[in-house]
FINUMAR-684346 format. One record per atom (N, C-alpha, C): residue number from 1; atom name; x, z, y. Coordinates in nm, 2 decimals. Last residue first. Layout:
residues N
{resi->NUM; name->CA; xx->X; zz->Z; yy->Y}
...
***
This chain:
residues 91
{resi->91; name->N; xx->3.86; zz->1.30; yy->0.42}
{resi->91; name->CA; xx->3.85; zz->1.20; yy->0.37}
{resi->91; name->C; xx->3.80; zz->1.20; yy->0.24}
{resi->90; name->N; xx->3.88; zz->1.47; yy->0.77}
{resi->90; name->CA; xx->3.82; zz->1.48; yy->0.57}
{resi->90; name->C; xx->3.81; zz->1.31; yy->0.56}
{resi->89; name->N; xx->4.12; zz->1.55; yy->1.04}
{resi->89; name->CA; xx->3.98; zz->1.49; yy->0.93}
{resi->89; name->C; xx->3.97; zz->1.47; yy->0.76}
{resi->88; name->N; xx->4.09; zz->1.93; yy->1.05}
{resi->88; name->CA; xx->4.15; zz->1.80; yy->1.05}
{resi->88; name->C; xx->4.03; zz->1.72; yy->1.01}
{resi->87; name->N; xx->3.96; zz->2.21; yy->1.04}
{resi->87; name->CA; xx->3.94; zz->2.10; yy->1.18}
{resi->87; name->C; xx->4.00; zz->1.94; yy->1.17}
{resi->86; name->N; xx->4.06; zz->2.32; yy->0.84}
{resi->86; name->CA; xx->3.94; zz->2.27; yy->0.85}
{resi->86; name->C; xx->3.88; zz->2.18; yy->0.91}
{resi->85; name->N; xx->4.30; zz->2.43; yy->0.96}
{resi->85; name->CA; xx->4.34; zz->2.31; yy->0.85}
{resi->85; name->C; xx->4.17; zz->2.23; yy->0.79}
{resi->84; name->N; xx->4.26; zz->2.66; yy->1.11}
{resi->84; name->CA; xx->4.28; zz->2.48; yy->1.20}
{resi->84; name->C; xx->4.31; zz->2.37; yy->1.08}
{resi->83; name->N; xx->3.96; zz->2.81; yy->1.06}
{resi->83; name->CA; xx->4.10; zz->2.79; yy->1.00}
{resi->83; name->C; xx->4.13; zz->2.68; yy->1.10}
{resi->82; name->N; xx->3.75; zz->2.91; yy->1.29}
{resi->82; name->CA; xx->3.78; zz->2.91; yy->1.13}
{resi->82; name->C; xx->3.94; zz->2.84; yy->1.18}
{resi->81; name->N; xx->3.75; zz->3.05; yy->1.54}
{resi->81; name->CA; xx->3.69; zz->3.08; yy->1.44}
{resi->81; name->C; xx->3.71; zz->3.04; yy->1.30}
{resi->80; name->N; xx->4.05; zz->3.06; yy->1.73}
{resi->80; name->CA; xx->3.99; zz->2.99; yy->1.66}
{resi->80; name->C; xx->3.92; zz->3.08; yy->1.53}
{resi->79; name->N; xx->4.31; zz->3.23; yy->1.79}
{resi->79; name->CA; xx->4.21; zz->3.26; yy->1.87}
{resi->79; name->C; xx->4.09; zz->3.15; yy->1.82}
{resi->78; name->N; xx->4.50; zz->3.23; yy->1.49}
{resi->78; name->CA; xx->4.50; zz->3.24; yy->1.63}
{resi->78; name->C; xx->4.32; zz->3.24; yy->1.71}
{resi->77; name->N; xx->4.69; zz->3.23; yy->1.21}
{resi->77; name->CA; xx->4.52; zz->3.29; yy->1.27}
{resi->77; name->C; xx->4.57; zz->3.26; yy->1.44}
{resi->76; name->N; xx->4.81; zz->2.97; yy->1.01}
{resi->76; name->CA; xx->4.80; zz->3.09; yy->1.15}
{resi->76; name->C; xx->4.74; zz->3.09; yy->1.21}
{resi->75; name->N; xx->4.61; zz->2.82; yy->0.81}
{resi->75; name->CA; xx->4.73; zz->2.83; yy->0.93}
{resi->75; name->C; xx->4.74; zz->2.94; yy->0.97}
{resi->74; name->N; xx->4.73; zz->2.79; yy->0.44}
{resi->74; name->CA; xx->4.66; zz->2.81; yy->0.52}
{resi->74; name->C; xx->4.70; zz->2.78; yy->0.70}
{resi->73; name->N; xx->4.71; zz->2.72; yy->0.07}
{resi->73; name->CA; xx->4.82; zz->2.71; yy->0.24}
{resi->73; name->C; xx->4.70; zz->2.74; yy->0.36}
{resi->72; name->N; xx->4.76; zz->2.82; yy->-0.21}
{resi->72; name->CA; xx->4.64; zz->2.76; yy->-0.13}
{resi->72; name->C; xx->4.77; zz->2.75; yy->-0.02}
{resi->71; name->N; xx->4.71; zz->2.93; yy->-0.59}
{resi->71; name->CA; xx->4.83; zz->2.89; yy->-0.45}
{resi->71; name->C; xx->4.75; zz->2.81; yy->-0.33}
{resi->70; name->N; xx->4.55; zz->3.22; yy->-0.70}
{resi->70; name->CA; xx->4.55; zz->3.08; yy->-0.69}
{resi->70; name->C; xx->4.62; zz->3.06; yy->-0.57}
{resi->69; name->N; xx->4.53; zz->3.48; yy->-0.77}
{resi->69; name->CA; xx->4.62; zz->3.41; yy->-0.79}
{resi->69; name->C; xx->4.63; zz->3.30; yy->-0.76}
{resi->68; name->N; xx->4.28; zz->3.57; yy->-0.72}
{resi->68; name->CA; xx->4.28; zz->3.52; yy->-0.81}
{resi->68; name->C; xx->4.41; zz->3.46; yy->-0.87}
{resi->67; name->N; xx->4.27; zz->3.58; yy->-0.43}
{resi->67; name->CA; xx->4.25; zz->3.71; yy->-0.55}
{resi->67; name->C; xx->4.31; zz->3.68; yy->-0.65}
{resi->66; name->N; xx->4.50; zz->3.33; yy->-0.34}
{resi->66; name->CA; xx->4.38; zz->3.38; yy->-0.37}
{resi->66; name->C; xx->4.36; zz->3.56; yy->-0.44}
{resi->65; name->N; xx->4.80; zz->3.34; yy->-0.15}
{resi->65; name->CA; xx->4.75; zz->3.33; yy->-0.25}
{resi->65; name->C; xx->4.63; zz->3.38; yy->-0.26}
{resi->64; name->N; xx->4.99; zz->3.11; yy->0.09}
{resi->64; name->CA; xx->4.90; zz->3.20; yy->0.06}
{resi->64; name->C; xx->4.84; zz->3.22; yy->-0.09}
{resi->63; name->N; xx->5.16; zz->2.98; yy->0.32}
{resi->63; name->CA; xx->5.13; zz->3.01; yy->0.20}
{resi->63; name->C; xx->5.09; zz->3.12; yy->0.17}
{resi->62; name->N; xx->5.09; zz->2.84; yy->0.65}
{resi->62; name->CA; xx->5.15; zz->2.93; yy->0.58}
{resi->62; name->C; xx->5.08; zz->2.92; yy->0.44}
{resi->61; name->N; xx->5.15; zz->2.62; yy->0.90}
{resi->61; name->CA; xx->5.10; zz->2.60; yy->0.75}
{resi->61; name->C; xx->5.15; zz->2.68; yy->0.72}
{resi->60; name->N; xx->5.15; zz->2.69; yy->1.31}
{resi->60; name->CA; xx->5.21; zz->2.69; yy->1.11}
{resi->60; name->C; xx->5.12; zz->2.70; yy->1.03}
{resi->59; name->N; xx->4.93; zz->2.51; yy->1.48}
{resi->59; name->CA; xx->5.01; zz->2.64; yy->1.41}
{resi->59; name->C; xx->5.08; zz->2.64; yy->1.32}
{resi->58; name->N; xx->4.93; zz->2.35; yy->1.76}
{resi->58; name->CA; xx->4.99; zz->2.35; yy->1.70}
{resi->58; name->C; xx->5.03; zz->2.48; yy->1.57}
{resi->57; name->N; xx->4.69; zz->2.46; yy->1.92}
{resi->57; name->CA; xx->4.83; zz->2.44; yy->1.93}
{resi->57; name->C; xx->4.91; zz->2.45; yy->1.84}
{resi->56; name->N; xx->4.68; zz->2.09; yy->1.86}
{resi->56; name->CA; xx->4.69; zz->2.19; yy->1.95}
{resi->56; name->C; xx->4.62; zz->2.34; yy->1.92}
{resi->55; name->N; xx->4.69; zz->1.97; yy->1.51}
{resi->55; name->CA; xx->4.57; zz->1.99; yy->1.65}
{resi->55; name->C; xx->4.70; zz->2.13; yy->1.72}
{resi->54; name->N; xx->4.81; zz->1.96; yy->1.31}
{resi->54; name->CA; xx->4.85; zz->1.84; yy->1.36}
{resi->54; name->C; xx->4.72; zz->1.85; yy->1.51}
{resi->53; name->N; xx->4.97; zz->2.17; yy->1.20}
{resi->53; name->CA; xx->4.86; zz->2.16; yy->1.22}
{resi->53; name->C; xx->4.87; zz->2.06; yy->1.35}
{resi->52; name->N; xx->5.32; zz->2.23; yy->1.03}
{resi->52; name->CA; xx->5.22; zz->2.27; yy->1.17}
{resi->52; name->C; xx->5.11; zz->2.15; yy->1.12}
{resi->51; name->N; xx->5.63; zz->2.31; yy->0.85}
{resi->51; name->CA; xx->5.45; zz->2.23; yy->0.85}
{resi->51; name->C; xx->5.37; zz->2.30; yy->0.98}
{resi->50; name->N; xx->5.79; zz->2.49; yy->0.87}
{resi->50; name->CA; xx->5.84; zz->2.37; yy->0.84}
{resi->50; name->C; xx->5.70; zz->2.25; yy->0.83}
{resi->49; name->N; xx->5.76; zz->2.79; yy->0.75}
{resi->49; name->CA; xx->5.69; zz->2.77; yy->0.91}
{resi->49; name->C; xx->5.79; zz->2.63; yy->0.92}
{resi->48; name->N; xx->6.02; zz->2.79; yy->0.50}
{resi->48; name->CA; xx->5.89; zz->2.84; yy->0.58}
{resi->48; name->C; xx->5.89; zz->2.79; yy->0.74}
{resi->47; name->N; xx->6.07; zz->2.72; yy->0.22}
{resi->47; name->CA; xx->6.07; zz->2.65; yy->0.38}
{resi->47; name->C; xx->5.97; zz->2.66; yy->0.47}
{resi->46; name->N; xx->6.02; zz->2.79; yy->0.02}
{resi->46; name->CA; xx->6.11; zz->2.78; yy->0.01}
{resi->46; name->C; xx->6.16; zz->2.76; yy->0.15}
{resi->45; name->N; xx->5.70; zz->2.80; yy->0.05}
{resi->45; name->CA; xx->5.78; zz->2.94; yy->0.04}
{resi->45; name->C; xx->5.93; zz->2.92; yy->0.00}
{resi->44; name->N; xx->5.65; zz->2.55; yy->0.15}
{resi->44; name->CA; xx->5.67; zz->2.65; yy->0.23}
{resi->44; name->C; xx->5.75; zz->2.78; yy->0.19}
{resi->43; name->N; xx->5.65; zz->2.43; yy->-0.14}
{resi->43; name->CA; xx->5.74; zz->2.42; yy->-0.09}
{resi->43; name->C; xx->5.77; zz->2.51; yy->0.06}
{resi->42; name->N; xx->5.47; zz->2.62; yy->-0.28}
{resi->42; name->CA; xx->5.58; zz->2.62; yy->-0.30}
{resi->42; name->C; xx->5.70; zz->2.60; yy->-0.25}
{resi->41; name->N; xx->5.23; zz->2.47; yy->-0.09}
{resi->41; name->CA; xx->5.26; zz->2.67; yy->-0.13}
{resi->41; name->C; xx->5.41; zz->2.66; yy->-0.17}
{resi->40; name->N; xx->5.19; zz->2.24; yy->-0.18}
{resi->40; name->CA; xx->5.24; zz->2.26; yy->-0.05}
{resi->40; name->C; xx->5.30; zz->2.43; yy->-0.08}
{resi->39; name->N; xx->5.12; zz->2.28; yy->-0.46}
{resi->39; name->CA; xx->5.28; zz->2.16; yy->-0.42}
{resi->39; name->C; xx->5.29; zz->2.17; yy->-0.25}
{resi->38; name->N; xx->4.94; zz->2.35; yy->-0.41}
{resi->38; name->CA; xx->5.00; zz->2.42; yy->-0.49}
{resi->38; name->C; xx->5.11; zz->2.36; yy->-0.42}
{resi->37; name->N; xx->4.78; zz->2.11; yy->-0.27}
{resi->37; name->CA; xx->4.80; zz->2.26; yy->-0.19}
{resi->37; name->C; xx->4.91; zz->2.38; yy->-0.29}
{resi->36; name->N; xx->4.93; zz->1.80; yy->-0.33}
{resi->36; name->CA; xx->4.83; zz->1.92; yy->-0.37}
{resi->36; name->C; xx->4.89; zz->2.05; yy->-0.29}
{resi->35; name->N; xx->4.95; zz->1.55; yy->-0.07}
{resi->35; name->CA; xx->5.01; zz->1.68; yy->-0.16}
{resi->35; name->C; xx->4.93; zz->1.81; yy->-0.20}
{resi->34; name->N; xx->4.93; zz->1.24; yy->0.07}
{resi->34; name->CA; xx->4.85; zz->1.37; yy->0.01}
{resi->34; name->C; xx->4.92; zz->1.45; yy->-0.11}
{resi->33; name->N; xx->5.23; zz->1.15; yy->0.24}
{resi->33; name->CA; xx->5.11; zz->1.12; yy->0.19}
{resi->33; name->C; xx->5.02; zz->1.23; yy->0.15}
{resi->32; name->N; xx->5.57; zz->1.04; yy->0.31}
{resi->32; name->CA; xx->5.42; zz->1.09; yy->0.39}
{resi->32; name->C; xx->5.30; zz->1.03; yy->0.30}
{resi->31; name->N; xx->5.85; zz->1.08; yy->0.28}
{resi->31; name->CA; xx->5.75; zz->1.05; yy->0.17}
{resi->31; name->C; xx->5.61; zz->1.07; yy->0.24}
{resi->30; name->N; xx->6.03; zz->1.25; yy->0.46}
{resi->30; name->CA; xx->6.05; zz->1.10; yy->0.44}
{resi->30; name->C; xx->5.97; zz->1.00; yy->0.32}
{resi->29; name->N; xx->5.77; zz->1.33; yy->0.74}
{resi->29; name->CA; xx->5.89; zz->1.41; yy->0.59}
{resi->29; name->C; xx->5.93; zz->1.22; yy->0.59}
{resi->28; name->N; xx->5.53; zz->1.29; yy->0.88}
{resi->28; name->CA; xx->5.72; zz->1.36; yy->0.97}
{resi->28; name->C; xx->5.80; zz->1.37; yy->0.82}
{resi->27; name->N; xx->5.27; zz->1.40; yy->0.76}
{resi->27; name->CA; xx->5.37; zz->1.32; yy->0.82}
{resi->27; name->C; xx->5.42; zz->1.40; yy->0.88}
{resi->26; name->N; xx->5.04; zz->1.50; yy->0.48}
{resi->26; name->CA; xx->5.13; zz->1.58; yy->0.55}
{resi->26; name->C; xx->5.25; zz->1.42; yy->0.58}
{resi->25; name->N; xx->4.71; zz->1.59; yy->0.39}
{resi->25; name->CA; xx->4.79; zz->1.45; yy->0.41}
{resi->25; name->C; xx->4.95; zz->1.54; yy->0.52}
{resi->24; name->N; xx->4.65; zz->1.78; yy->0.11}
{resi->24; name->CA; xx->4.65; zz->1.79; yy->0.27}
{resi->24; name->C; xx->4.76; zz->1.67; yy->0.28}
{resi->23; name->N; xx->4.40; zz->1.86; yy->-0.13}
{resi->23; name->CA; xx->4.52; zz->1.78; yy->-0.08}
{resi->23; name->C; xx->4.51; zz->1.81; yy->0.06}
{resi->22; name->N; xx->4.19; zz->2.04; yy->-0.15}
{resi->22; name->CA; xx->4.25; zz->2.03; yy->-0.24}
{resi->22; name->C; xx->4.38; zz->1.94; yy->-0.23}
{resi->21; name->N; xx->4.02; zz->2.34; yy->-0.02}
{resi->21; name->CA; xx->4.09; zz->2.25; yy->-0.02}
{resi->21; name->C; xx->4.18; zz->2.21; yy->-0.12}
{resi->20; name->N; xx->3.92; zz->2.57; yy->-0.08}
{resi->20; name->CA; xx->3.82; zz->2.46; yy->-0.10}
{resi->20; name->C; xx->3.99; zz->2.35; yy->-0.09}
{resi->19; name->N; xx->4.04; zz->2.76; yy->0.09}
{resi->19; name->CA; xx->4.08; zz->2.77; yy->-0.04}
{resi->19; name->C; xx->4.00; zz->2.64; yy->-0.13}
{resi->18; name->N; xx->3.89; zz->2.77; yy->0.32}
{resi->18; name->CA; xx->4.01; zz->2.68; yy->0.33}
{resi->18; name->C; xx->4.09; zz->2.67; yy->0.19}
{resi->17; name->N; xx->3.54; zz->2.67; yy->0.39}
{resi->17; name->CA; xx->3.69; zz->2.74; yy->0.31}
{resi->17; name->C; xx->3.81; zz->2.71; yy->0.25}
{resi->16; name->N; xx->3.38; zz->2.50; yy->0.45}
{resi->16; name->CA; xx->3.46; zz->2.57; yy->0.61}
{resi->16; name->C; xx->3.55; zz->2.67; yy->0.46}
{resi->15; name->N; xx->3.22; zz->2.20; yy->0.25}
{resi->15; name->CA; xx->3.28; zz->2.37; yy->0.26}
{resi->15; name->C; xx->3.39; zz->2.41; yy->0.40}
{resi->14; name->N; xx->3.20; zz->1.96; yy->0.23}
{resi->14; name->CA; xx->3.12; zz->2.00; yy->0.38}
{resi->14; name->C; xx->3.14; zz->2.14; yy->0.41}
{resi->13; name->N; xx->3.29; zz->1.89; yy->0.00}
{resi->13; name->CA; xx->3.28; zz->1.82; yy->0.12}
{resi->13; name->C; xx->3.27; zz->1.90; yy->0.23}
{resi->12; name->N; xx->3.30; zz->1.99; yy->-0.27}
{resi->12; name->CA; xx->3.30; zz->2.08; yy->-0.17}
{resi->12; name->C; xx->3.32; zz->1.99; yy->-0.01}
{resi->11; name->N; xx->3.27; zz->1.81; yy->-0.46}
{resi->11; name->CA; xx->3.14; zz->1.92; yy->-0.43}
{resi->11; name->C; xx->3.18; zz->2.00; yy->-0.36}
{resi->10; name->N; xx->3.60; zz->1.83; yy->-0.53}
{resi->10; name->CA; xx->3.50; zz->1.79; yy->-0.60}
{resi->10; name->C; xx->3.38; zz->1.87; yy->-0.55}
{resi->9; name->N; xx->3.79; zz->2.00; yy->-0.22}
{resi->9; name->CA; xx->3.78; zz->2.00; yy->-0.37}
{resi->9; name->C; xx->3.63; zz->1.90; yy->-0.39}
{resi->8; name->N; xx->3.90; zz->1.74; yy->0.03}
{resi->8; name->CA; xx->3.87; zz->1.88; yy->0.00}
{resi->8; name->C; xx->3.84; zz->1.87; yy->-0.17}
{resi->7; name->N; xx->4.16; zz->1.67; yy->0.19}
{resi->7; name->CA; xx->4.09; zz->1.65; yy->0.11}
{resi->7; name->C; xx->4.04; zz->1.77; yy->0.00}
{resi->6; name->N; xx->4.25; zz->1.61; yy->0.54}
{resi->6; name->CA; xx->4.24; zz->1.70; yy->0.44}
{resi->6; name->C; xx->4.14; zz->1.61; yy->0.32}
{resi->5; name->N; xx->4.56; zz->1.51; yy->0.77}
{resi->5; name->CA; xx->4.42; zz->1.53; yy->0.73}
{resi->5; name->C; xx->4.39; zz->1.58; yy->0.55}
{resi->4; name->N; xx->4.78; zz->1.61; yy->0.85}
{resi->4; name->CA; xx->4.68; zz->1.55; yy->0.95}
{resi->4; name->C; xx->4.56; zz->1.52; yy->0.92}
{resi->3; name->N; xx->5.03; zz->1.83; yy->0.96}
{resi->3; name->CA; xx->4.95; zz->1.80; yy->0.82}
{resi->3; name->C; xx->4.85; zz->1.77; yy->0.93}
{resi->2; name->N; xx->5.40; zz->1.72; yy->0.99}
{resi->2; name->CA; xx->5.25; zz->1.79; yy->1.07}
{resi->2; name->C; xx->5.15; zz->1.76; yy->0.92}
{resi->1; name->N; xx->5.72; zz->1.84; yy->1.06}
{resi->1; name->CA; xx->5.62; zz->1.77; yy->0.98}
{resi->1; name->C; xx->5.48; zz->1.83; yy->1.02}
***
C-alpha cells in the first residue's frame, strides 16, 4: 500500500510538520481513500512497515506518538531534510 497524498490540519496548509497532518490518501488496500492519521497509527502498529511513501525511495509509514500523546505516522528518516509524507501532494 502506498500513501499518495496528504491533508493537512485546519490553518495548517503550508506547515513542513508532520504532526500538522491530518488525513493521508492511502492505495493498494481494498478501500483506497483518506484515513485519519490516528486510524493510520493503529493500524501500522498492528501491521508494521505495510505502508510506503509513494516518492522514491520509497520509505515506510511508521507510527509515532507526540509529547503529548497524540497518534501521528511518520516516514523513515533517510537522507532528506524534511519528512517524505510532506513531499506528497496537498489537497
Amino acid at each position: 500500500m502506498y500513501a499518495k497524498k496528504i491533508k493537512m490540519k485546519y490553518g495548517c496548509s503550508n506547515s513542513n510538520n508532520v504532526q500538522e497532518i491530518e488525513e493521508i490518501y492511502i492505495d493498494g488496500c481494498n478501500n483506497p481513500g483518506y484515513f485519519k492519521k490516528s486510524v493510520l497509527y493503529d493500524y501500522l502498529k498492528k501491521n508494521p512497515r505495510s505502508i510506503k511513501v509513494y516518492i522514491s525511495p520509497y520509505p515506510d509509514v511508521l507510527p509515532a506518538l507526540s509529547s503529548r500523546g497524540e497518534k501521528y505516522v511518520r516516514s523513515e528518516p533517510n537522507d532528506t531534510e524534511r519528512d517524505n509524507l510532506l513531499k506528497l501532494p496537498r489537497v
